[in-house]
DSSP file (Angstrom, degrees, kcal/mol; ACC not computed):
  #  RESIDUE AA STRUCTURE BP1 BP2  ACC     N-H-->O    O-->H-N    N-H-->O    O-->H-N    TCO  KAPPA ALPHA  PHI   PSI    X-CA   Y-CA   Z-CA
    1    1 A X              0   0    0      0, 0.0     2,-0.2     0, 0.0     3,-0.1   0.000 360.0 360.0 360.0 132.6  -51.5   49.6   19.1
    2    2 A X    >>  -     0   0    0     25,-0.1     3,-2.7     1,-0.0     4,-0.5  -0.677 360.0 -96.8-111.3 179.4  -50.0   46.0   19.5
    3    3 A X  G >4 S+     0   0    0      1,-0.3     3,-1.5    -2,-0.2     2,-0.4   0.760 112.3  70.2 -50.1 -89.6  -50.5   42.8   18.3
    4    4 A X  G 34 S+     0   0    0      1,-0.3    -1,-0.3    -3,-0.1    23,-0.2   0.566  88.3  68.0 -14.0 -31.0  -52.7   41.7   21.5
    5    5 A X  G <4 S+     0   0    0     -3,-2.7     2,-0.5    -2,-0.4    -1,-0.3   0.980 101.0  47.5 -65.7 -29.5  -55.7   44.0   20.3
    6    6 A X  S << S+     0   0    0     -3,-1.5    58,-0.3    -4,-0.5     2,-0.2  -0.838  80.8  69.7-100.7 120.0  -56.6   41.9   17.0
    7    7 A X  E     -A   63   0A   0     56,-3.0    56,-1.7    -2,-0.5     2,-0.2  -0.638  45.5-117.9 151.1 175.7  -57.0   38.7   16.7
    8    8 A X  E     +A   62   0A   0     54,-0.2     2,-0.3    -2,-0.2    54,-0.2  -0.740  12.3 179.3-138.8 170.0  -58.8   34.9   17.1
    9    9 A X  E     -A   61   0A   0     52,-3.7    52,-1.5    -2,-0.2     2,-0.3  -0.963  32.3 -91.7-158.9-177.1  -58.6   31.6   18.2
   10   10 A X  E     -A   60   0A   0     -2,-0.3     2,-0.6    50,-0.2    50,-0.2  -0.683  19.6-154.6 -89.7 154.4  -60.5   28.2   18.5
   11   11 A X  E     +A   59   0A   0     48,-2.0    48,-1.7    -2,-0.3     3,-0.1  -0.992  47.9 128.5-120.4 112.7  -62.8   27.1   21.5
   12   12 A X        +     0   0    0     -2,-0.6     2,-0.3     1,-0.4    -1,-0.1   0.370  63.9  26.6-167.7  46.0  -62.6   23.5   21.3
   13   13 A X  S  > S-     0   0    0     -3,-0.1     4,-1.1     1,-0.0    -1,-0.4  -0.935  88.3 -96.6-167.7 164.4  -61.6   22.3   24.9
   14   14 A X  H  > S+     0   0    0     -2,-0.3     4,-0.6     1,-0.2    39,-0.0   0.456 119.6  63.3 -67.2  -9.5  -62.2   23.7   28.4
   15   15 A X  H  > S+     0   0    0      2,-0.2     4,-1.2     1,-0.1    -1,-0.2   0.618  88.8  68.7 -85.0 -23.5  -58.7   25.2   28.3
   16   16 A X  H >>>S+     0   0    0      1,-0.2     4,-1.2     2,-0.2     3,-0.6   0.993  89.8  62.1 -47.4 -65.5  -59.6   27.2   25.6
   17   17 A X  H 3X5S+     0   0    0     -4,-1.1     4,-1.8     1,-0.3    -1,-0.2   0.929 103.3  48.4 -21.8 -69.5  -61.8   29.1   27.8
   18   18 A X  H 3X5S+     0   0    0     -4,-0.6     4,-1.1     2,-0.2    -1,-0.3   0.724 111.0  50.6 -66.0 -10.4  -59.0   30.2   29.9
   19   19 A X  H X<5S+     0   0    0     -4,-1.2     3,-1.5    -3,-0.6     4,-0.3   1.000 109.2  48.8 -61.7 -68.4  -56.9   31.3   26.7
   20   20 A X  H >X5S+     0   0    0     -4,-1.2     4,-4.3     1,-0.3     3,-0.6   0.667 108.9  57.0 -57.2 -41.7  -59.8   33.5   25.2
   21   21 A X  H 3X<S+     0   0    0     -4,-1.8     4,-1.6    -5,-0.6    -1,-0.3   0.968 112.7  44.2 -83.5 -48.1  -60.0   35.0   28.9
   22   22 A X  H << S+     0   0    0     -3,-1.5     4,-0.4    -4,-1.1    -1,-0.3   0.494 111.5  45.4 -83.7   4.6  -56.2   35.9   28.4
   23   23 A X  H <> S+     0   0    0     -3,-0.6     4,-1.1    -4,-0.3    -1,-0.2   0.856 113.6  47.9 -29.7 -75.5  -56.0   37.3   25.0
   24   24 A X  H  X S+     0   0    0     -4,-4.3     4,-1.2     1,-0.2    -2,-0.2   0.500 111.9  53.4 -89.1  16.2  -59.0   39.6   25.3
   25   25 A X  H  X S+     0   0    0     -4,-1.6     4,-3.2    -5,-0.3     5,-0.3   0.917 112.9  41.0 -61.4 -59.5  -57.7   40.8   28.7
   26   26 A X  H  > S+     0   0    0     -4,-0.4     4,-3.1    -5,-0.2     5,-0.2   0.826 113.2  58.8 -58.6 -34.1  -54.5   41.6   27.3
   27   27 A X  H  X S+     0   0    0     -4,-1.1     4,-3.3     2,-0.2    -1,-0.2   0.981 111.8  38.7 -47.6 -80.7  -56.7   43.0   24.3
   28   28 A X  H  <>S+     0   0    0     -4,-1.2     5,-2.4     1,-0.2    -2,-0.2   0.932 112.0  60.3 -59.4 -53.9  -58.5   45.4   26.6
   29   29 A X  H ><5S+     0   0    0     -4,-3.2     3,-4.7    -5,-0.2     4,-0.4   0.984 102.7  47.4 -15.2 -93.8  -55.5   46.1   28.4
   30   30 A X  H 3<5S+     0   0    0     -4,-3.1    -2,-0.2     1,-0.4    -1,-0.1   0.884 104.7  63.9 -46.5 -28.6  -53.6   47.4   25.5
   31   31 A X  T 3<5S-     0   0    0     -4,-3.3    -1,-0.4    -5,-0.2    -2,-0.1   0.269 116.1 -98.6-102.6  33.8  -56.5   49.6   24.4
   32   32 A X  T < 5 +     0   0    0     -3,-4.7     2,-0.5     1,-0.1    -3,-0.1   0.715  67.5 149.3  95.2   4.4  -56.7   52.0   27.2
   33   33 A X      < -     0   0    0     -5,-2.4     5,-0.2    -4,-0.4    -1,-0.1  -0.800  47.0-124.6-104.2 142.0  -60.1   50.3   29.5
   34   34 A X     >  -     0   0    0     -2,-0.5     4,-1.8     3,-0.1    -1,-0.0   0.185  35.2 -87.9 -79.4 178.6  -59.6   51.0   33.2
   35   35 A X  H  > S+     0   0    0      2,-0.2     4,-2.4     1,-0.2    -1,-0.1   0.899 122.1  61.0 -69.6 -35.0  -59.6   48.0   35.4
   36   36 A X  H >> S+     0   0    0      1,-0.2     4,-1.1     2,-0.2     3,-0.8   0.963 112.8  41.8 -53.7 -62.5  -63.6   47.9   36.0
   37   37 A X  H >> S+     0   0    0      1,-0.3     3,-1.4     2,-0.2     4,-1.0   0.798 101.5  58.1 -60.1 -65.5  -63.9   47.4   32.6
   38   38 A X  H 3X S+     0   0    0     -4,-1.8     4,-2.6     1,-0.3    -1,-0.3   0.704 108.0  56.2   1.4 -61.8  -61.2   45.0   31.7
   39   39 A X  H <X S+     0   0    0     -4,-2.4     4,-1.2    -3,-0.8    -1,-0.3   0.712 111.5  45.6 -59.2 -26.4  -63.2   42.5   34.6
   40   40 A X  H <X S+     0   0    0     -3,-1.4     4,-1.4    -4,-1.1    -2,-0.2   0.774 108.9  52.6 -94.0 -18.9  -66.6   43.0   32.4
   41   41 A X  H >X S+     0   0    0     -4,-1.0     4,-2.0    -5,-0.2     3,-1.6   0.847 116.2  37.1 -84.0 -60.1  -65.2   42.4   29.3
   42   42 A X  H 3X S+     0   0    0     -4,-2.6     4,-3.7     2,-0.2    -1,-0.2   0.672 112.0  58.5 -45.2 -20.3  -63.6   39.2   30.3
   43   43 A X  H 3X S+     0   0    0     -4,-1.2     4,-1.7     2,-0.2    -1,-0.2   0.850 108.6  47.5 -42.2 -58.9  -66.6   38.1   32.6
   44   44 A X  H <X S+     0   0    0     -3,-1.6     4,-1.0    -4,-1.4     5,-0.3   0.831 116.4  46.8 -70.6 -49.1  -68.8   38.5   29.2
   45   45 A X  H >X S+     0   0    0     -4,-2.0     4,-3.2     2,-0.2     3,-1.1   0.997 108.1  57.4 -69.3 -61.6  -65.7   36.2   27.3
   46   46 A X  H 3X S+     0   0    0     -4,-3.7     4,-1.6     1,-0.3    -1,-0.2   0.902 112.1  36.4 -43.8 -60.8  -65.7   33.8   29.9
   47   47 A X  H 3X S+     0   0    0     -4,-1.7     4,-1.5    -5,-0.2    -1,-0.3   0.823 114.6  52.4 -66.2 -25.0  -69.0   33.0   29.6
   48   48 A X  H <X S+     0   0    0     -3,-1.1     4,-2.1    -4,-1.0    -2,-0.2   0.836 113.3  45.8 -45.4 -57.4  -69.5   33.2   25.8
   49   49 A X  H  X S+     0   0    0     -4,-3.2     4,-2.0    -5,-0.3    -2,-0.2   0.902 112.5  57.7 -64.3 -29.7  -66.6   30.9   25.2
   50   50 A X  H  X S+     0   0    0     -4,-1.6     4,-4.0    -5,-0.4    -1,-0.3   0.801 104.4  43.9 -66.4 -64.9  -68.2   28.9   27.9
   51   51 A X  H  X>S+     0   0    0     -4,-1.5     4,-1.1     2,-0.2     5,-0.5   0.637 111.3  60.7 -76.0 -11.2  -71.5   28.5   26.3
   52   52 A X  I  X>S+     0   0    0     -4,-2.1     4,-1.6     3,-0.2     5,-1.4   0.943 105.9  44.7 -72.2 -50.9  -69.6   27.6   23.0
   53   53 A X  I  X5S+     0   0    0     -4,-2.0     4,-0.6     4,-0.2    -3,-0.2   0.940 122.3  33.8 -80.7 -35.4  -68.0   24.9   24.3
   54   54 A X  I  <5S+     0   0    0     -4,-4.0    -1,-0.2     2,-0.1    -2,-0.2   0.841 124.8  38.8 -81.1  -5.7  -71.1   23.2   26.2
   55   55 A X  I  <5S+     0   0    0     -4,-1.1    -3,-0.2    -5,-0.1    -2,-0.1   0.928 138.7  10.9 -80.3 -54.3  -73.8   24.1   23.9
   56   56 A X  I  <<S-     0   0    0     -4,-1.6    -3,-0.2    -5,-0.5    -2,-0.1   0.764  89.5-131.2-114.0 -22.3  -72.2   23.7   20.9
   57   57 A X  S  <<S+     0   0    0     -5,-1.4    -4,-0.2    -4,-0.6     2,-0.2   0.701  80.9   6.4  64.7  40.6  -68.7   21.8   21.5
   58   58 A X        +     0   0    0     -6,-0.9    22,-0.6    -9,-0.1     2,-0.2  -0.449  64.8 134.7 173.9 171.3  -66.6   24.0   19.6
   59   59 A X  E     -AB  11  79A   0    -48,-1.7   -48,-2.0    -2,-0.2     2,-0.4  -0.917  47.7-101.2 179.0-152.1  -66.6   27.7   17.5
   60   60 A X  E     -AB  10  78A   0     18,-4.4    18,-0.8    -2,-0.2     2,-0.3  -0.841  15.8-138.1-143.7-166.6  -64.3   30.3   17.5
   61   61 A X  E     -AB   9  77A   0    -52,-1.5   -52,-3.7    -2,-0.4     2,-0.3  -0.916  21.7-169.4-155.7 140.2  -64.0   34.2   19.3
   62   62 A X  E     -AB   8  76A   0     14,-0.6    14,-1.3    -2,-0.3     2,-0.5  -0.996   3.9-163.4-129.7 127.7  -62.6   36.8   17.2
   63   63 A X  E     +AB   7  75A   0    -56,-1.7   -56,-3.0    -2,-0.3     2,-0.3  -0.933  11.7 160.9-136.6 143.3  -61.7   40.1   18.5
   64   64 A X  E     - B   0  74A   0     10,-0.9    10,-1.0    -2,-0.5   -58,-0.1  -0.808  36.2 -96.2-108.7 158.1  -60.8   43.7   17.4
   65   65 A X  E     - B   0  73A   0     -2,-0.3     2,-0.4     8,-0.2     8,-0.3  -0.249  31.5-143.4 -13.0 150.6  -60.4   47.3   17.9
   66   66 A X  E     + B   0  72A   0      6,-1.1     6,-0.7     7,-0.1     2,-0.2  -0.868  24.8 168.4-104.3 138.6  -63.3   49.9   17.1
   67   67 A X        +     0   0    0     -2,-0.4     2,-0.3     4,-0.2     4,-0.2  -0.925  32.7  80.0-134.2 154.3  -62.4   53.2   15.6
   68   68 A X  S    S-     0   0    0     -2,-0.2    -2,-0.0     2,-0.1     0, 0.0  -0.973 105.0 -15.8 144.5-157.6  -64.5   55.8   14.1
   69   69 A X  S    S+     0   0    0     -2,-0.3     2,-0.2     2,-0.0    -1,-0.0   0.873 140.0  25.2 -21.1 -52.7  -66.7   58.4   16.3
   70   70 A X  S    S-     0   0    0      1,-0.1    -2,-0.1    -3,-0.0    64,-0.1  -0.829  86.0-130.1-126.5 154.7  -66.3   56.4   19.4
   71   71 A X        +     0   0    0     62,-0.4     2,-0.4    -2,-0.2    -4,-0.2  -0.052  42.6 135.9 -86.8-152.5  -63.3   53.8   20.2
   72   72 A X  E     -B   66   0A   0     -6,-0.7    -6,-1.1    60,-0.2     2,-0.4  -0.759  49.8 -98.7 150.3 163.8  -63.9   50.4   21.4
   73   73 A X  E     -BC  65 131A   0     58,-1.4    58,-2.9    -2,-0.4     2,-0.2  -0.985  28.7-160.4-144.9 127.3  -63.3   46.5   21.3
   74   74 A X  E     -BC  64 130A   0    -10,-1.0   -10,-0.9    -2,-0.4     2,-0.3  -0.616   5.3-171.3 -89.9 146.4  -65.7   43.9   19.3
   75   75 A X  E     -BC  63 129A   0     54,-1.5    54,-1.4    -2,-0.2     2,-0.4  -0.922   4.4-164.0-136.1 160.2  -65.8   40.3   20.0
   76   76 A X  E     -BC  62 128A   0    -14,-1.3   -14,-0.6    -2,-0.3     2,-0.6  -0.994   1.5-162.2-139.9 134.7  -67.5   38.2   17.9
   77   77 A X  E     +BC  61 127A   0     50,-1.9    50,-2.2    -2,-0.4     2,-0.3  -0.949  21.4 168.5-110.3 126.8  -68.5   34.3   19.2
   78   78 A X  E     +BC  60 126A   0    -18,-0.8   -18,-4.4    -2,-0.6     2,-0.3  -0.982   6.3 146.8-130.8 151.7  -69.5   31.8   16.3
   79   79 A X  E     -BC  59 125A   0     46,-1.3    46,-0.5    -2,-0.3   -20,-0.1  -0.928  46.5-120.4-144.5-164.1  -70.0   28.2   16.1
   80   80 A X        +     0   0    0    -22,-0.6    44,-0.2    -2,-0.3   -21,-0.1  -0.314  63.0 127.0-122.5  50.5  -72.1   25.7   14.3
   81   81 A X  S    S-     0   0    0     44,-0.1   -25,-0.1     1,-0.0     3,-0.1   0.557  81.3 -64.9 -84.5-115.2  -74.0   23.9   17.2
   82   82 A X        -     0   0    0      1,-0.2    40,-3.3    39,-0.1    41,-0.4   0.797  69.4-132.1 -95.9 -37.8  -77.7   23.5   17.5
   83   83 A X        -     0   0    0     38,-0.2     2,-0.5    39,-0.2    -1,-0.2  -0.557  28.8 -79.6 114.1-178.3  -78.5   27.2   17.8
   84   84 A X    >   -     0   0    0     40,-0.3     3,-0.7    -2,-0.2    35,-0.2  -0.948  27.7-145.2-139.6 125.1  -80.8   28.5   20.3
   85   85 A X  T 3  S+     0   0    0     -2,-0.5     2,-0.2     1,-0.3    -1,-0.1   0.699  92.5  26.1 -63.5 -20.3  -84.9   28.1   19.5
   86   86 A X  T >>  +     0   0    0      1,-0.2     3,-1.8     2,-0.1     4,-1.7  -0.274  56.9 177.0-147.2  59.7  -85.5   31.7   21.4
   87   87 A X  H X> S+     0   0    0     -3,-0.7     3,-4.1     1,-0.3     4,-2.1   0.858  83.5  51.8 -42.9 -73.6  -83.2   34.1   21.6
   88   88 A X  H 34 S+     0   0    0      1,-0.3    -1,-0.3     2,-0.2    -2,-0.1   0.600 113.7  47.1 -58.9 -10.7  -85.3   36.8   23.4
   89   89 A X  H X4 S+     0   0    0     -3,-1.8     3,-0.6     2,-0.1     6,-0.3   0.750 108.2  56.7 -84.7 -32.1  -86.3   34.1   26.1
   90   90 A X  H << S+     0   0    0     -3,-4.1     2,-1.8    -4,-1.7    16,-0.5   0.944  97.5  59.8 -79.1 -28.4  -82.5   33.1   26.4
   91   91 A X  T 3< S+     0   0    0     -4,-2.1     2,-1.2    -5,-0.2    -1,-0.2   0.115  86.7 117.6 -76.8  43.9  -81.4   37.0   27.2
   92   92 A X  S X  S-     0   0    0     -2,-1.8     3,-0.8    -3,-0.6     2,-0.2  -0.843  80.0-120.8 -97.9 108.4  -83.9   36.3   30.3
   93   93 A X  T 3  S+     0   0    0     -2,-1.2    10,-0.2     1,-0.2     9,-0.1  -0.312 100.9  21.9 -20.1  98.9  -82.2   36.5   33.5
   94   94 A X  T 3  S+     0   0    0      8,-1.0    -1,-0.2     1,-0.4     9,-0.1  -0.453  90.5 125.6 117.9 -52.8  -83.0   32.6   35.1
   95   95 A X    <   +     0   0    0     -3,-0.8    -1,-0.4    -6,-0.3     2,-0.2  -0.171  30.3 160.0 -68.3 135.5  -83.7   30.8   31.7
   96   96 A X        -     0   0    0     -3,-0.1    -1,-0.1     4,-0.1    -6,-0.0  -0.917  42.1-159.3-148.6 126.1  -81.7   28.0   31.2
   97   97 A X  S    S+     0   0    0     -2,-0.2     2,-0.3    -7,-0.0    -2,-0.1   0.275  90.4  22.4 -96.2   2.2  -81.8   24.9   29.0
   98   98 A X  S    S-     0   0    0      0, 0.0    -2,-0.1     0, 0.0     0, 0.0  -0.706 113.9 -57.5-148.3-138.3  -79.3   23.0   31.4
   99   99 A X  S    S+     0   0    0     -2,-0.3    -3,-0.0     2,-0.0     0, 0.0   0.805  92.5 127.1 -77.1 -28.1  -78.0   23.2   35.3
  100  100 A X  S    S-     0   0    0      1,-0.1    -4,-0.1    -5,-0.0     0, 0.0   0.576  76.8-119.1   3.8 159.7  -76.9   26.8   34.8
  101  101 A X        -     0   0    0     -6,-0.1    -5,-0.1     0, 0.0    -1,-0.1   0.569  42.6-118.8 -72.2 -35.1  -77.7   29.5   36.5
  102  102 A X  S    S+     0   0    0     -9,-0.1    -8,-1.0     4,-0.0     4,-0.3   0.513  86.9 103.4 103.0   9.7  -79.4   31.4   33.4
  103  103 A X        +     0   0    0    -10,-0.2     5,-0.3    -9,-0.1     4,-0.2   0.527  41.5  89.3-107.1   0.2  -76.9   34.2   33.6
  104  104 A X  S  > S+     0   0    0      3,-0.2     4,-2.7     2,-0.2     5,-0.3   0.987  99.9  25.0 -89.3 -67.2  -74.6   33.7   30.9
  105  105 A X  H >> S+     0   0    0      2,-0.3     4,-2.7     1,-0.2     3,-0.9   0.935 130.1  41.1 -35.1 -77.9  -76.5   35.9   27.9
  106  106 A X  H 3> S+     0   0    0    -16,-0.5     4,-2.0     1,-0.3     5,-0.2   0.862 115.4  49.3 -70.8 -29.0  -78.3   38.0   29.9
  107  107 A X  H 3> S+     0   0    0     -5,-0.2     4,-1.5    -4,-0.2    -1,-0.3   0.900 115.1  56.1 -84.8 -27.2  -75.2   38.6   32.5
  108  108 A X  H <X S+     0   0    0     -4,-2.7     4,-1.4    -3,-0.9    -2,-0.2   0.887 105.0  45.2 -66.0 -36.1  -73.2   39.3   29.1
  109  109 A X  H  < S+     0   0    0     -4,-2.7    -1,-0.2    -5,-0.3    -2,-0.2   0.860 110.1  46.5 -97.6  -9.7  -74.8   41.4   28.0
  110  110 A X  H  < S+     0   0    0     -4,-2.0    -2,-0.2    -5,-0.4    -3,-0.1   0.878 113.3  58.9 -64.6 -31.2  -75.5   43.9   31.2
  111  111 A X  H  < S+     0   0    0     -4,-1.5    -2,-0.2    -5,-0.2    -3,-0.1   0.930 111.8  47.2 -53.5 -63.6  -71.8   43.3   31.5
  112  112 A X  S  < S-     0   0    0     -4,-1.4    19,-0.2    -5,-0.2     3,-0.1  -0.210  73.0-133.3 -53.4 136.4  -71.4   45.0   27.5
  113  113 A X  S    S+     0   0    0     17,-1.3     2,-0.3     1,-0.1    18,-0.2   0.734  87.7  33.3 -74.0 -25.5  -72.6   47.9   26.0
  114  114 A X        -     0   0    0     16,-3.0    16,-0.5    18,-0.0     2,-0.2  -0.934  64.0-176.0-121.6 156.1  -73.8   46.2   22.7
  115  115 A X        +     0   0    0     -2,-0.3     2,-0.9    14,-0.2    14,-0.2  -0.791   9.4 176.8-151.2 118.3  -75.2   43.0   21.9
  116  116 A X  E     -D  128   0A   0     12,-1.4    12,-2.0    -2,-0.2     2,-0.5  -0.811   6.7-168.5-121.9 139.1  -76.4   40.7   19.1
  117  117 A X  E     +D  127   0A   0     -2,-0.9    10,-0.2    10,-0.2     2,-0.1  -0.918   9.7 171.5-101.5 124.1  -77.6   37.4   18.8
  118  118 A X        +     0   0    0      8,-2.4     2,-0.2    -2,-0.5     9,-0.1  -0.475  17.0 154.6-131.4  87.6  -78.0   35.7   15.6
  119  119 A X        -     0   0    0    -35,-0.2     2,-0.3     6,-0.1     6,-0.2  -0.690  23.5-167.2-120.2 161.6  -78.8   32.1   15.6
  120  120 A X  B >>  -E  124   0B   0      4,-2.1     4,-2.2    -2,-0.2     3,-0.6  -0.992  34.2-101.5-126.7 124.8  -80.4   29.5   13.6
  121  121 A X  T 34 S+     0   0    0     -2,-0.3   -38,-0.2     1,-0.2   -39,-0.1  -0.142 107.5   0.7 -37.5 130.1  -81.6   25.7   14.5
  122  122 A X  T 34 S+     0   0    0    -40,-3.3    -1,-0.2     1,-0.2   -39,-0.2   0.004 126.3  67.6  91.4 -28.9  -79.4   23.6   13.4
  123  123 A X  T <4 S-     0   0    0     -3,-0.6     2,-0.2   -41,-0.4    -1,-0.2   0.896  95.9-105.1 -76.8 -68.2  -77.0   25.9   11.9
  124  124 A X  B  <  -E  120   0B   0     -4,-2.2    -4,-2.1   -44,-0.2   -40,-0.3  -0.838  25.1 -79.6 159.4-152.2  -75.3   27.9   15.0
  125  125 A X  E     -C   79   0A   0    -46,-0.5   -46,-1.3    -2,-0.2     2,-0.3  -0.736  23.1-156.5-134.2 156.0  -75.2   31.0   16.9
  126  126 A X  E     -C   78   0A   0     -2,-0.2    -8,-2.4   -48,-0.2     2,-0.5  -0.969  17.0-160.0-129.3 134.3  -73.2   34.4   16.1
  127  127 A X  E     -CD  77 117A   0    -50,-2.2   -50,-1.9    -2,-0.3     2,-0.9  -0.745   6.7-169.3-152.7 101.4  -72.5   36.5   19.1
  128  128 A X  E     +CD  76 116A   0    -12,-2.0   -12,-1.4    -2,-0.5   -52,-0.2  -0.560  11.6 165.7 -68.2  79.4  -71.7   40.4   19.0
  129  129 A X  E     +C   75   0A   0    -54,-1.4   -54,-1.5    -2,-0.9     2,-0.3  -0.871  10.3 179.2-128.0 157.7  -70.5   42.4   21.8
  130  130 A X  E     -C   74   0A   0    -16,-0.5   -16,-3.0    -2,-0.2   -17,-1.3  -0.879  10.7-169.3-139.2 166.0  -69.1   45.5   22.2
  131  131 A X  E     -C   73   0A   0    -58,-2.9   -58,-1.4    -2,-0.3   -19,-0.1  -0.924  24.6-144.6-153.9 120.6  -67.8   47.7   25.2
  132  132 A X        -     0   0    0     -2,-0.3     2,-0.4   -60,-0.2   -60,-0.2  -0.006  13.3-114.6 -67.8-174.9  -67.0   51.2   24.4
  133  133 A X        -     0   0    0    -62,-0.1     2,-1.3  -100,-0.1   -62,-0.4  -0.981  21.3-145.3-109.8 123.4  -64.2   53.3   25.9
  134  134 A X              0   0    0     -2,-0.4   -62,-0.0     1,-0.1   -64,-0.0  -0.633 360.0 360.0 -97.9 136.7  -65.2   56.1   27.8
  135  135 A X              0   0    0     -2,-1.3    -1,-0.1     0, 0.0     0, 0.0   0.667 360.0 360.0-112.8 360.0  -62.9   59.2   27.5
């Protein structure tokens, strides 16, 4: 396994965005997910990092290996914006609090096999996902 599979960075500019996208490609890469896959995970970063820097204006993405039963790559999105009032209304397909399409939660997580949301007003958001490897 090399360096590329582990590891984190800051979102706190729109170029960030394009970093995070090349990391956890290289990330997903290294650990063995076929090309289809590789496009979903970053699809799902791109848009996470996305909503970190306009929602909240900065946070961070952290990413790993899974090993255990099944193999896998975690990312984890945190910042300390406003938080979001509804989760289960924001993983609605359409809902959007700005010009958006509505797709970026709910298209992250069809993208993903796992997903968690944990936010608090006022506090921030935590944002889990995980896409196994199938072998």
């Amino acid at each position: 396994m090399n360096s590329h599979c582990k590891g984190e960075m800051p979102i706190d500019t729109e170029n960030d965005i394009v970093m995070a996208r090349k990391y956890v490609r290289e990330a997903a890469v290294a650990l063995g997910f076929g090309v289809t896959d590789v496009t979903r995970i970053v699809t799902a970063t791109s848009e996470l990092t996305r909503n970190i820097y306009v929602y909240a204006g900065s946070g961070i993405i952290r990413w790993h290996p899974i090993n255990g039963n099944a193999a896998g790559l975690e990312l984890v999105f945190e910042d300390h914006g406003p938080g979001i009032a509804d989760v289960s209304l924001a993983l609605k397909p359409g809902y959007t609090t700005s010009k958006g399409l509505g797709m970026g939660l709910p298209g992250s997580k069809r993208l993903m096999d796992e997903m968690e949301v944990l936010s608090e007003i006022g506090k921030g958001t935590i944002i889990r996902i995980r896409k196994w490897l199938k072998r």
